[in-house]
Structures are given as C-alpha cells and as structure tokens.
matplotlib code that plots the C-alpha trace (Angstrom):
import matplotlib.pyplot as plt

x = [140.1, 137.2, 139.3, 142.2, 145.2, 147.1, 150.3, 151.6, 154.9, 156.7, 158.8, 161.0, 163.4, 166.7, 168.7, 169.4, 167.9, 164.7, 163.9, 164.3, 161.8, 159.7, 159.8, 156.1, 155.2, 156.2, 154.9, 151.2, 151.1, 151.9, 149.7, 147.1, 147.4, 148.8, 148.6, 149.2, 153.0, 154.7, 157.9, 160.5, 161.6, 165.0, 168.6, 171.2, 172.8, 169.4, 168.9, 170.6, 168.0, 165.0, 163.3, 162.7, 159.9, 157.6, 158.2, 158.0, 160.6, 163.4, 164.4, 167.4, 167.5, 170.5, 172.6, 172.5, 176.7, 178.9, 179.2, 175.6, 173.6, 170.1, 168.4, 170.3, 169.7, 165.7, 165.6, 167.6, 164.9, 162.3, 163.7, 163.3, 160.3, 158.9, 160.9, 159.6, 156.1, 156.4, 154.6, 152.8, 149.8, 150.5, 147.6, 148.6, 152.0, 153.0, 155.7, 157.7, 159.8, 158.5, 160.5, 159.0, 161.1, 159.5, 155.9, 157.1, 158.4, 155.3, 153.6, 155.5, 155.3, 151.8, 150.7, 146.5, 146.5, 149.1, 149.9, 152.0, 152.1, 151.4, 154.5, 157.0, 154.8, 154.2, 150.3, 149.1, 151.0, 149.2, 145.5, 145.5, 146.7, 147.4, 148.2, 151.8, 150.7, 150.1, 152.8, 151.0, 150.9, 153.7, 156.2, 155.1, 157.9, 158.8, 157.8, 154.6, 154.1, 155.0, 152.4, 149.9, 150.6, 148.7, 145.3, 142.7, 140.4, 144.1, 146.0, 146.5, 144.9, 147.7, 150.5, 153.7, 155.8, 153.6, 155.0, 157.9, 155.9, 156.8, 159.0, 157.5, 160.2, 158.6, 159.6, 156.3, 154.3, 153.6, 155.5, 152.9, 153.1, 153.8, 153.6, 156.7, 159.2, 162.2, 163.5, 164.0, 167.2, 167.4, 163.8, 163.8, 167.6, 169.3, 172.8, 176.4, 176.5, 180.0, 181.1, 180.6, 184.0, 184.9, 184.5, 182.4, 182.4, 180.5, 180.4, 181.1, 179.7, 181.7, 180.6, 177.7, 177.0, 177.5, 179.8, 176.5, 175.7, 179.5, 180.5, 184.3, 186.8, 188.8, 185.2, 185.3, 188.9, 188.0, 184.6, 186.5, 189.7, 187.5, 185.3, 188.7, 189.5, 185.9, 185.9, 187.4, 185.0, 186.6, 185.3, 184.6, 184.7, 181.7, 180.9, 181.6, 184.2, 184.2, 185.1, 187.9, 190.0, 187.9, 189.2, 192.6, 193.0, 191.7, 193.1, 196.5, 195.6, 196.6, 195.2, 191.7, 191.5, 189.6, 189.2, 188.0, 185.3, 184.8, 184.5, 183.7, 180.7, 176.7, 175.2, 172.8, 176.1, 176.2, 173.3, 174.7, 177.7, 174.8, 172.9, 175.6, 176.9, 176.6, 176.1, 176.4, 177.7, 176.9, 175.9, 172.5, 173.4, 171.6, 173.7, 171.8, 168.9, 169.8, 171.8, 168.1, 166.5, 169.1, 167.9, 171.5, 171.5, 172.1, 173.5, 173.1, 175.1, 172.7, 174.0, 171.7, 168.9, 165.7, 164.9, 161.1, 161.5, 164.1, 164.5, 165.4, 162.1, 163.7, 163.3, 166.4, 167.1, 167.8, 169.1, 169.7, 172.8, 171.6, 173.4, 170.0, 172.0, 170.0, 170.0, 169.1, 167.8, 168.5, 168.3, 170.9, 173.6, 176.1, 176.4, 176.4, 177.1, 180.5, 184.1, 183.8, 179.8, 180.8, 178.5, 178.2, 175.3, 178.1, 180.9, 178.8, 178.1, 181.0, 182.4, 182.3, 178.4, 178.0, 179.6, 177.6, 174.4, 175.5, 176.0, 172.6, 171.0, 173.2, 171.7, 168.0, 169.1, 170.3, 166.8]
y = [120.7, 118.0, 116.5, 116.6, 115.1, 112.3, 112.6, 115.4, 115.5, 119.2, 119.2, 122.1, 125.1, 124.7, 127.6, 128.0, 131.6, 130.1, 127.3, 130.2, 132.1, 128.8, 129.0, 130.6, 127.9, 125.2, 126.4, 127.9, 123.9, 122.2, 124.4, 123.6, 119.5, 119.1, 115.4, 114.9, 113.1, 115.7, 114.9, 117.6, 116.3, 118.3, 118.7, 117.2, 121.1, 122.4, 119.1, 120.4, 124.0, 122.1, 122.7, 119.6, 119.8, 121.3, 118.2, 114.6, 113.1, 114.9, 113.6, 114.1, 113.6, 111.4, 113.0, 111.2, 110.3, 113.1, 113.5, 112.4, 114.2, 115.5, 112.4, 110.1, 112.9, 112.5, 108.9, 109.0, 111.6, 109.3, 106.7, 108.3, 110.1, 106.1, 104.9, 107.6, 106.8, 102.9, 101.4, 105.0, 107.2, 110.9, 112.6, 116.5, 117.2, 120.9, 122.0, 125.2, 125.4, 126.5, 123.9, 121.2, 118.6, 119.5, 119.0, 115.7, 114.1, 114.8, 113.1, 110.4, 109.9, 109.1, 112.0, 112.5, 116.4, 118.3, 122.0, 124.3, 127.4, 126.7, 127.4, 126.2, 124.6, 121.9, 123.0, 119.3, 117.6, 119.7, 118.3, 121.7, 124.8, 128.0, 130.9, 132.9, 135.9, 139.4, 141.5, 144.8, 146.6, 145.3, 142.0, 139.3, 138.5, 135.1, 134.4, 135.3, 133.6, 129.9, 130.9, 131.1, 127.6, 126.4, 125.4, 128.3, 126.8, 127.2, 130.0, 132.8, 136.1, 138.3, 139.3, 137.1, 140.3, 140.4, 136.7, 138.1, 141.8, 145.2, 147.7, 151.2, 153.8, 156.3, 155.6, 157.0, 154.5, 150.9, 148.0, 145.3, 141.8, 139.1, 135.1, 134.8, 136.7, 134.9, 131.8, 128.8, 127.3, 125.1, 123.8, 123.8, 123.3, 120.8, 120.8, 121.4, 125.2, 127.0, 128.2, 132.3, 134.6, 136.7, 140.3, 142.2, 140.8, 141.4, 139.0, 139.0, 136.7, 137.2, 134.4, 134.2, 131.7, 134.0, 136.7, 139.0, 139.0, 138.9, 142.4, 142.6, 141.4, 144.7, 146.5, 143.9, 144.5, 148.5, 148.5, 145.7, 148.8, 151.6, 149.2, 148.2, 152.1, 153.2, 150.5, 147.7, 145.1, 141.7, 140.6, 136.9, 135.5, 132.9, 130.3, 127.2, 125.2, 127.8, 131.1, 129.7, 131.1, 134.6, 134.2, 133.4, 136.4, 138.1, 137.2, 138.6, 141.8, 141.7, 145.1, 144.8, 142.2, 139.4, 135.5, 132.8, 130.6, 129.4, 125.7, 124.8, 122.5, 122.7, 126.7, 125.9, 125.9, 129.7, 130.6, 131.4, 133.5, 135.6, 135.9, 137.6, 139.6, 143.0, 143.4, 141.3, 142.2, 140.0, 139.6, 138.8, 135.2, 132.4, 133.9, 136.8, 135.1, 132.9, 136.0, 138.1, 134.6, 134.6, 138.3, 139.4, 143.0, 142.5, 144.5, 143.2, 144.6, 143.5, 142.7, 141.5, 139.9, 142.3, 142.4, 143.5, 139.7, 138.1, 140.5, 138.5, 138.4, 137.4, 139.0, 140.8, 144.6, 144.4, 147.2, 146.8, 148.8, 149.3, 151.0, 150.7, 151.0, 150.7, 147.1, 146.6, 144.0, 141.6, 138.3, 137.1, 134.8, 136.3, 139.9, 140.2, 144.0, 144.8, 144.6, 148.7, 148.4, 144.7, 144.5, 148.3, 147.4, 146.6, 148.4, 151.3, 150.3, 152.1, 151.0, 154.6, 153.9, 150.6, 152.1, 154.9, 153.0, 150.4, 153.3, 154.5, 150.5, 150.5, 153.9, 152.2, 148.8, 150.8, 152.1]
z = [54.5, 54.7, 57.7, 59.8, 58.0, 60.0, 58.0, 56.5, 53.9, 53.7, 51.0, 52.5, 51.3, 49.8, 51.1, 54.9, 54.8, 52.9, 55.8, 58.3, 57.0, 57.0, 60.6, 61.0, 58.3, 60.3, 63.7, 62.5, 60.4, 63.7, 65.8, 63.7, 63.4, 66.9, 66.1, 63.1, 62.2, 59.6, 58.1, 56.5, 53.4, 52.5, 51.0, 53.1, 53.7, 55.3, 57.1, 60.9, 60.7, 60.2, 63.4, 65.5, 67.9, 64.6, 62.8, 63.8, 60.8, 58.8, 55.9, 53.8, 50.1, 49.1, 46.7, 43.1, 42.3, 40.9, 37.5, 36.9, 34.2, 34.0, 33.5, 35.7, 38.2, 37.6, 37.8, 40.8, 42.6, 41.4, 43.2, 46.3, 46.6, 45.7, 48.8, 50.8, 49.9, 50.5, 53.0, 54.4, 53.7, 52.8, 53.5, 52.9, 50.7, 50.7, 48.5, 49.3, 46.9, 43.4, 41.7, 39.4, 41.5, 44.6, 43.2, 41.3, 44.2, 46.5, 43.4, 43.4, 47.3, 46.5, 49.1, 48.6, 48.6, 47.0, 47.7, 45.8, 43.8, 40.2, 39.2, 36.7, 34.8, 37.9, 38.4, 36.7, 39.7, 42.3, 43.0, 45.1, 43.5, 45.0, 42.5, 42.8, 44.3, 42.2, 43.2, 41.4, 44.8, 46.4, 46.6, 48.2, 51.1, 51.2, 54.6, 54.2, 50.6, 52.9, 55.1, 52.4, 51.6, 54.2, 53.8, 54.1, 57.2, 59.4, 57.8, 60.3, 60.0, 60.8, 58.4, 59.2, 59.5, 63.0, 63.6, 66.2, 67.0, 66.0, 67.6, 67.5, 65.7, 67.8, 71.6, 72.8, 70.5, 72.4, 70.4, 69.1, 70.5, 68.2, 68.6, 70.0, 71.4, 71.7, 69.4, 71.3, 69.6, 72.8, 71.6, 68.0, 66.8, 69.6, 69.0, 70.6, 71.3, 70.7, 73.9, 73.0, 73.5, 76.7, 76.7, 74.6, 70.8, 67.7, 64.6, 61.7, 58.7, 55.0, 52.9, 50.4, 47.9, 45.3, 43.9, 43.6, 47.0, 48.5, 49.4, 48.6, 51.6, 51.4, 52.5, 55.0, 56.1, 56.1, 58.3, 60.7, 61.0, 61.8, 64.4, 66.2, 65.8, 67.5, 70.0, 72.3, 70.7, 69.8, 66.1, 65.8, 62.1, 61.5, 58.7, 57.2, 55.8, 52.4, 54.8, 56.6, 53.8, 54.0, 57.8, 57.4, 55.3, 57.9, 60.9, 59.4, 60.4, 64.5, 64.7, 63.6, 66.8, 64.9, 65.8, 63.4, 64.3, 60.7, 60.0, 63.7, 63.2, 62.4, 62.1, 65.2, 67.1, 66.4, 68.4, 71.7, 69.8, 67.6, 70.7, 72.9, 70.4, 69.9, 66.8, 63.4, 60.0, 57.4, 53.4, 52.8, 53.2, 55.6, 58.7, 58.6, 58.8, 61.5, 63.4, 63.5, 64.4, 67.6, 68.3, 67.0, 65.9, 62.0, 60.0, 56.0, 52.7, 50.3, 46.6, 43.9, 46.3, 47.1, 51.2, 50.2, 49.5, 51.8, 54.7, 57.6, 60.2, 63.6, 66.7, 66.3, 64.7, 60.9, 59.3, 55.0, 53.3, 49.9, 46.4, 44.6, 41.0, 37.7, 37.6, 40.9, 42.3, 39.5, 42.3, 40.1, 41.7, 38.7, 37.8, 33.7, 33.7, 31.6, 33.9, 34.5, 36.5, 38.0, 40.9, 41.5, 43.9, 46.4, 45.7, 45.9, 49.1, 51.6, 54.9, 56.5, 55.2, 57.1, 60.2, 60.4, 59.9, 62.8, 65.1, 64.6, 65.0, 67.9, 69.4, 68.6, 70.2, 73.7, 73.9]

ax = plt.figure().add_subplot(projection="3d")
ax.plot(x, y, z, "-o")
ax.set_aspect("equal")
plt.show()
C-alpha cells in the first residue's frame, strides 16, 4: 500500500469455526499496522470469539426486527454500515466473507480501500480486487484464502498451515516451528472460564447447525458406551442453549458416565475444559475449531463439509472420520439424496470406526 493505514474496518466471518480460522488473519494484519485502530465488524453470535488484543473495536451488527423481508432487511444493513461510517475515516476495509452484504457495507462505511474477493457479483464495490483462487491443483483452505486478503507488501511468506508448526509423523524427523505455539485464550478471548471437571475427562461436542453435518445421536450414544467400556474417563457434554436437549438425552444413560455442561455461558468459557481434556469428539462444527485452537485432541465426524477446506488448524491433533460416498462433499447444509441414501456420508461413518481411530490419535498424542 502507498502508506500505512490509521484505521482499518474488518468486516469479519459469520460462523464461529470461520472467525477461528481468521485467527492468523487477524494477528499477521495487526503485526503489520501495530498502530493502526482496527475494528471487527460482526454478527452478534461471533461477537464473544473475536479476538480482543488483535483488534481495537468490535462491533456487532444489530439484528433487523423478525419477520422482516428482503428489502426491509437491506435498508436496515444500510443503515448501519452509514452509522458506522459517521464521523470516522476508514482507511483500509477488508471483507472476509464472500457475501455481497459484506462488500456493500464496507461501501457504505465510506472506507477509502476496499478488499475482497470478487465474488458474488460484488467486484464493482471493491476499489481493490483480489481474484478467488484457482483451485485446479488443489482447494484453497479457508485459512489460508483470509490470509491472502491482506495487502501484498505485508502478507506472510509461509503457508498458514505453518501458522501453529508441524509435528513430524515420523518420530525421528524434527517438528517445524510455527508462529505460535500455544493460543492465548487468557490474551485474546477474556472471559469467565468454566471451572474444568475432576479426574480424567474427555469432551464431547454433538450439535451442528445442520442435519448434514450432525452425525446421528445413537452413533453418539454407541462410541460414548464403548469409551465408558475401555476406560474410567468422565465424558463432559458441551454446547449451547440448542444441545441441552442432545444432553439431556444423554445423560439418561447412568452408565455411559456423562455430565452436561451445555447452555453454561459464552464458548471462550470452554477453553480451560478443551484444554485439559483428553480427548474431543465433535462434528465438524465451530467446537472443533475452537477444541484444536485449545490444543484439545479432536476428533471430527465430518458430514457434507470438505476439511481440504475447513480442517481445524490449532495447535492441537485433528484427526477427520470420513464415508467419502458419491456425493461427497456436497458443503450442503441439507442432504437432497432420496430417504434410502439420507446422509450416507455419516451413517457410513461407524462408532467402532471413531474409536479405533481415537486410540491411534491417542497413541500419537502420548508420544
């Protein structure tokens, strides 16, 4: 860029899962303007991950009134990306999402240079446009595509999978070092931590914002049965206000030694129970994201999403269950095969499977 911005406007992800994998985003953007004032613009349900000491401002977007239709919902963003640009200079706008919404309101804001991927037909509201990536050779992770957002005279060399290093499979190799090591949650998500359970304990995460990526609760029940079986471990039931039901139903089961910690706050008030656990089963949801991010050992039963594009990158192990059917990976949110192949990608997917596979991750972790 000709010069340093002063102010900086991120319009950032949607989806919990999608701001953590912002995280190397937001810290090569403040490493690179140490004093520059950047606010996160975002829905209100990302608004407690966005990470604190990267960002000067957060800012949630109000919701428009229920019922409202399509037009009443555009007037109503309109209205505030012109309150958020009253009164202040946007210097550098960067949209992560691909959404025309996103670039409209950075428009709108008034901010002088606007980045985004030309993308849904937004590229006229961008005065800087950066080309979706050609996936010919290989997808483009998501991660890595919100790195390449940034402008080209601060975008980092190495590939983000580097972000957090590399552990060798090979225990003679030497692991490569990454930025980090550990993620602060102390530094870059303050909040009330959940006081973690006594005894050994591993976690377990069963909601998903859709039915294509929600791995059926009787699989759930199953692996849970043969983990109580296998070992003494406590199993402690995470999420939000939607899988205290999932919970309930599964706290029924004395022997399969479970607790529910569902509905118990904010998600950064997980961190100290993902970070002590020893191990975490989840869907490929925003908890698995944020588990690897607390150096949990996560393991995912992936549905309809693709992990070449959404693979959690945290410090912690990920290992992927995958029933790589014909229609796989749609990245749908609902399955449209006919009632007899109903998401086949995960009922394909076993509990003996899972278990196996987290006894193996478990074998690599003790290393």
């Amino acid at each position: 860029m000709a010069s340093e911005p002063r102010t900086i406007l991120v319009r950032a992800p949607n989806w919990i899962g999608d701001q953590v994998l912002a995280f190397p985003f937001f810290y090569y953007l403040r490493r690179a303007y140490p004093r520059a004032k950047i606010a996160a613009v975002c829905v209100p349900w990302v608004a407690d991950v966005q990470f604190r000491t990267l960002v000067d401002e957060v800012i949630p977007l109000e919701k428009p009134r229920p019922g409202a239709g399509i037009f009443e919902k555009f007037r109503h963003l309109d209205q505030l990306a012109k309150k958020i640009g009253e009164g202040r200079e946007w210097d550098l706008g960067i949209s992560l999402p691909n959404s025309f919404s996103s670039a409209w309101l950075l428009s709108r804001a008034k901010a002088k240079i606007r980045r985004g991927y030309a993308a849904e037909g937004r590229g006229w509201l961008l005065t800087e446009k950066v080309e979706v990536p050609d996936e010919t050779f290989g997808v483009h992770h998501r991660a890595q595509a919100y790195v390449d957002l940034l402008p080209a005279d601060v975008r980092p060399k190495r590939p983000v999978r580097e972000f957090w290093g590399i552990l060798p499979e090979n225990e003679l190799d030497e692991p490569i070092p990454g930025e980090l090591a550990a993620f602060d949650a102390d530094r870059y998500w303050p909040s009330k931590r959940l006081a973690k359970p006594e005894g050994l304990y591993w976690v377990l995460a069963p909601g998903a914002t859709a039915d294509s990526r929600r791995w059926p609760l009787d699989y759930f029940i199953a692996l849970a049965r043969k983990i109580a079986e296998a070992t003494n471990l406590t199993g402690v039931i995470v999420g939000g206000p939607k899988e205290a039901p999932l919970a309930e139903r599964l706290c029924q089961f004395e022997e399969l030694r479970l607790r529910d910690f569902t509905a118990r706050g904010p998600i950064p008030g997980l961190t100290e129970i993902f970070r002590n656990a020893e191990f975490t089963v989840t869907n490929e949801s925003g908890l698995a994201h944020v588990a690897s991010f607390c150096g949990s050992f996560t393991q995912i039963v992936c549905g309809a999403a693709d992990p070449r594009r959404t693979k959690p990158t945290g410090p912690g192990l990920v290992q992927v269950s995958l029933n790589s059917v014909e229609c796989w990976p749609c990245e749908k949110n609902e399955c449209f095969q006919p009632a007899d192949k109903q998401i086949q990608c995960l009922k394909g997917i076993k509990p003996e499977t899972v278990w196996e596979e987290i006894r193996r991750g478990l074998r690599k972790t003790a290393r």
